[in-house]
Structures are given as structure tokens and as C-alpha cells.
Residue, then its C-alpha position, 0 to 999 in steps of 0.5 A: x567859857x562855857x556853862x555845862x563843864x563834861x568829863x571823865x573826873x579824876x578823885x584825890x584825897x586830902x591836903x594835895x599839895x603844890x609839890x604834888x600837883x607839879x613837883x620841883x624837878x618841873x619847875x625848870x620848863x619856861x611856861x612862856x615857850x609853847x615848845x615848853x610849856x606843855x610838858x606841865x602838862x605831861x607832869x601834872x599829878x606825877x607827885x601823887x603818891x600811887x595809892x592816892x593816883x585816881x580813888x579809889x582804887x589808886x594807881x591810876x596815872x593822871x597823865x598816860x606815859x608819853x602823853x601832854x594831856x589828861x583823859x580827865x578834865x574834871x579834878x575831885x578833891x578833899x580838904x585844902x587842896x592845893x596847900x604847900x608851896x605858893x607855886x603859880x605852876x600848880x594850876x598851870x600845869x592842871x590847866x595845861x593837862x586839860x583840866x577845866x575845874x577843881x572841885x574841893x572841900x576847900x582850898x589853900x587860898x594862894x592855890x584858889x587865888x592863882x587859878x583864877x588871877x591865872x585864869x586857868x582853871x575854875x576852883x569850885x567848893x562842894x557842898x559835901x564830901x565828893x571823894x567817897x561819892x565819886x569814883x576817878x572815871x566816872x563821868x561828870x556835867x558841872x553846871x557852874x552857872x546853877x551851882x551842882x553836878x551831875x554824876x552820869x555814872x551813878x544814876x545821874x546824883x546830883x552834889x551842889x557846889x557853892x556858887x563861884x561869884x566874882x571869881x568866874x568873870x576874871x577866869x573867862x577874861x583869861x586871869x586878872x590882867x586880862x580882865x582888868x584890861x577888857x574893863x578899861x582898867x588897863x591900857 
């Protein structure tokens, strides 16, 4: 993985849940067929309510129409994101959209805990709100390994984040399975 994570960012709000990130009428694709596992990704965020799709003007699809993959690779959000439902889908499909990283206030931990044992994404905490300082489009550098970011749209802000820690070893081995098995843990 590497250090300097750069994208577009997309900006949503408060208590993002798991039925939003990836509603139920998804959940029938089998993430272990490639033919179908990518429509999570054509399907994340599609439960965003419209006015709350990419902040701050809203009405943003995070997923163009007919399309797998996002634009945006870097999500911004507020308070416990990834609440609701303890789907395993949630981070996959953010994963399979493209998205490198999460940044939020905080986490519902079972949304935190199946990123990384997943390892599909890096949930990363700020410091500070971000969702009124940030804007979907703006172009963002996540420097994981100082803990901060770079806004390039806004004469270059810097936010700090709280440092991953031992979470990031077992996101760059590919998830906890993965991990366990490079460290001999598992044959």
C-alpha cells in the first residue's frame, strides 16, 4: 500500500449507515464470483439520500450510471459512520468502488472492524470535523504514515488524523486471514 493515498474526496454527513452505503436489495450479488462482485461497487452510496450525495451541495451520484467505479477514492465523513447493520458488504463495496480510505469523526466499530480484518479499506479518524471544511471534488494527499491531509483545493489546509496504529499492517497483508498466514500464524 502505499503512503501518500491522492484523490477526488467524496463528503457525507452524519450517522452514514450500512444500509446506505450498500442497501439490502444488493446483498444478493456473491462477492466470490468476479462477474459479481463488482456491481458492489456500481451500488455503493446508492442509499445516500440525494440531498446528503457529495456535500455540500448534495445531489451528487457517487457511482456514475452504468458505471463499477467511482471518480472519488477518498470518502469524508462525520459522526459514527458506518452504523446500522454489521454487513461485511459495506466496506467491500466502498472497496470495490475504488475507495482507498474513509476519514471520519468516528466509527461504528463493527464498520471499522470489517474494513481492516477485510482489508479493503483504511478507516482513518480526524482530528477535527472535516465535513464542513471539505467539499466533494476537492482534491486530497493522505499522508497515512505522518498522520494528516493535504487539501490541494484549498490552498493546500492541512487536518491531522489520529495515527492508524496496528490496523494498517493487517489492511496492507489484504485482511486478518491474510495477515495471520504472512506472520506464520496460519499454514
Amino acid at each position: 500500500m502505499q503512503s501518500i493515498i491522492s484523490g477526488k474526496v467524496y463528503v457525507l454527513g452524519d450517522n452514514i449507515d450500512t444500509d446506505q452505503i450498500i442497501p439490502a436489495q444488493y446483498l444478493s450479488f456473491d462477492p466470490s464470483k468476479p462477474q459479481e462482485r463488482k456491481f458492489f461497487g456500481a451500488y455503493a452510496n446508492s442509499g445516500i439520500p440525494d440531498a446528503q450525495a457529495g456535500l455540500p451541495a448534495g445531489h451528487i451520484p457517487f457511482v456514475a450510471k452504468g458505471l463499477f467505479r467511482s471518480d472519488y477514492s477518498i470518502i469524508i465523513g462525520g459522526k459514527n459512520f458506518g452504523c446500522g447493520s454489521s454487513r461485511e458488504h459495506a466496506p467491500l463495496a466502498l472497496a470495490e468502488a475504488g475507495v482507498m480510505c474513509v476519514i471520519a469523526e468516528f466509527y461504528a466499530r463493527i464498520f471499522y472492524r470489517n474494513s481492516v480484518n477485510g482489508g479493503y479499506l483504511v478507516p482513518l479518524e480526524s482530528k477535527s470535523r472535516l465535513v464542513e471544511k471539505v467539499q466533494t471534488g476537492d482534491l486530497l494527499e493522505v499522508h497515512l504514515n505522518h498522520g494528516y491531509l493535504i487539501n490541494k483545493s484549498r490552498a493546500n489546509e492541512r487536518h491531522d488524523l489520529l495515527p492508524v496504529g496496528d490496523a494498517l499492517p493487517i489492511i496492507e497483508a489484504g485482511g486478518v486471514f491474510e495477515y495471520a498466514r504472512q506472520a506464520g500464524m496460519l499454514k
